[in-house]
C-alpha positions in Angstrom: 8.3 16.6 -34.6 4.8 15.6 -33.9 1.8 17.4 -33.6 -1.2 16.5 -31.5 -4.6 16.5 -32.9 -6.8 18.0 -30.0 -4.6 20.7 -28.6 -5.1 23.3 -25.3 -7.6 26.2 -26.4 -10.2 24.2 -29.0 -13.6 24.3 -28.9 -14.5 20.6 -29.0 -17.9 18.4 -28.6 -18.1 15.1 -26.4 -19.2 12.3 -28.6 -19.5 9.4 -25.9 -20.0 8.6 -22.2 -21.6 10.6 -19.3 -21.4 14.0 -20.7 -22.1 13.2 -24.3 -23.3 16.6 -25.9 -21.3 19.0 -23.7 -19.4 21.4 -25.2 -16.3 23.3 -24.5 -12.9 24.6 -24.4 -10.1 22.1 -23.8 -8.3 23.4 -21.0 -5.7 20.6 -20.2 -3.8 17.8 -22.2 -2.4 14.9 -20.6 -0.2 12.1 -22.1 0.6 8.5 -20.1 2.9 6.0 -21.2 0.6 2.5 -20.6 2.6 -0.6 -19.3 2.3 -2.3 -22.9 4.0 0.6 -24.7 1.0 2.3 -26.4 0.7 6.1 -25.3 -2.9 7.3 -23.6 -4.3 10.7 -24.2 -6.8 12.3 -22.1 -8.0 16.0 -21.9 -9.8 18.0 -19.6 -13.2 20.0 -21.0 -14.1 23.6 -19.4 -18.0 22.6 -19.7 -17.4 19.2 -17.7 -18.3 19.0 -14.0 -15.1 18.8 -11.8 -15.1 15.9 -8.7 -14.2 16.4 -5.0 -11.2 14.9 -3.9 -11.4 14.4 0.0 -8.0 13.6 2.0 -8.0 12.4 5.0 -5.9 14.4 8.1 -2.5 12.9 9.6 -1.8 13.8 12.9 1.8 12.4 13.1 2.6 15.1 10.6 0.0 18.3 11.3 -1.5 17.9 8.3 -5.0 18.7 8.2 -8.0 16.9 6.3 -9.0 19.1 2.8 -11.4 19.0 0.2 -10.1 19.4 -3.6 -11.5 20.3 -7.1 -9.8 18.3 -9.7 -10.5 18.3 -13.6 -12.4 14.8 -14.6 -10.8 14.1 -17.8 -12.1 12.5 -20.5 -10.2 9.8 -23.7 -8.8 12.1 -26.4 -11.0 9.4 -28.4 -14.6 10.5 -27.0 -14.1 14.2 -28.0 -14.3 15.9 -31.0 -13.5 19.1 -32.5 -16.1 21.7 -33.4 -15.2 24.6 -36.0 -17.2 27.9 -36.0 -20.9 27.0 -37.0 -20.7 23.8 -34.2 -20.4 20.4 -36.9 -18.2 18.3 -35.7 -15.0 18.3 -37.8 -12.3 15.4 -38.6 -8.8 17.0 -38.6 -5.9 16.4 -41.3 -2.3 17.4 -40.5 -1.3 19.5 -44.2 2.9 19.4 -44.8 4.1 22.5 -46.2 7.1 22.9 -48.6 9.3 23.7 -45.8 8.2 20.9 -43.7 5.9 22.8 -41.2 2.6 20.5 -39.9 -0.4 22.3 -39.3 -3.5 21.1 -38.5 -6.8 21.8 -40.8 -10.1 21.0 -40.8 -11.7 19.0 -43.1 -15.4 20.8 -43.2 -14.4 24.0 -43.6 -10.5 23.8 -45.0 -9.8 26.2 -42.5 -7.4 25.9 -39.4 -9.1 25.7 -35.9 -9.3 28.6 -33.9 -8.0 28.6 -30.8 -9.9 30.5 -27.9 -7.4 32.3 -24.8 -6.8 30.9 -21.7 -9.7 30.9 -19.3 -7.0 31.5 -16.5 -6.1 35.3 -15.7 -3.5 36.7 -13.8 -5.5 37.9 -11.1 -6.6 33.9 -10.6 -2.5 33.1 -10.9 -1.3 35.9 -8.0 -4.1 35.0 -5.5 -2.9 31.4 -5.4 0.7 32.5 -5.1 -0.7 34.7 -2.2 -2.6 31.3 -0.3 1.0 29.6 -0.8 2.5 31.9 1.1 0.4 32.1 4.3 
């Protein structure tokens, strides 16, 4: 089994492109299989400014026109993770005798710390309740 890096729930800094210097809390991870084989990693940062998605209405169908937030995410590659002080940190995955990975890091020797979902349930039901209508 592998393990990933950059996971949901760490702090991390953005180290290239239009939001270089943003920090934040890594709220989504998504892998994509590219045409040539190689896998693509890209996350989703809490700090980052979300984009508009507009869609246009179909009549044929009675679907109306709506405007979206979606997450802008961002190459695994241009982010970082940040332990507790906020230095970047480089990330080594230790083995243990019975073969469990975990992921440590290297300025501090410590594990990262993961911070809780930014979600609640409140946010969950009143979605369920908009489906319904």
């Amino acid at each position: 089994m592998s393990i990933v890096k950059i996971q949901k729930g760490d702090n991390v800094k953005i180290t290239s492109g239009a939001f270089k210097g943003h920090t934040g809390v890594v709220t989504n991870v998504v892998k994509k299989r590219r045409k040539n084989g190689s896998l693509q990693k890209k996350v989703s940062v809490s700090d980052v400014k979300q984009f508009t998605d507009y869609r246009k209405p179909n009549k044929e169908y009675n679907i109306p026109g709506e405007m979206k937030l979606k997450d802008r995410f961002i190459d695994a590659s241009n982010v970082s993770l940040v332990d507790e002080k906020g230095k970047i940190s480089k990330v080594k995955i230790d083995i243990s005798k019975e073969g469990k990975k975990t992921r440590i890091l290297k300025t501090t020797g410590k594990a990262p710390s993961k911070v809780s979902s930014t979600k609640t349930s409140e946010d969950k039901d009143s979605k369920a309740v908009k489906k319904n209508k």
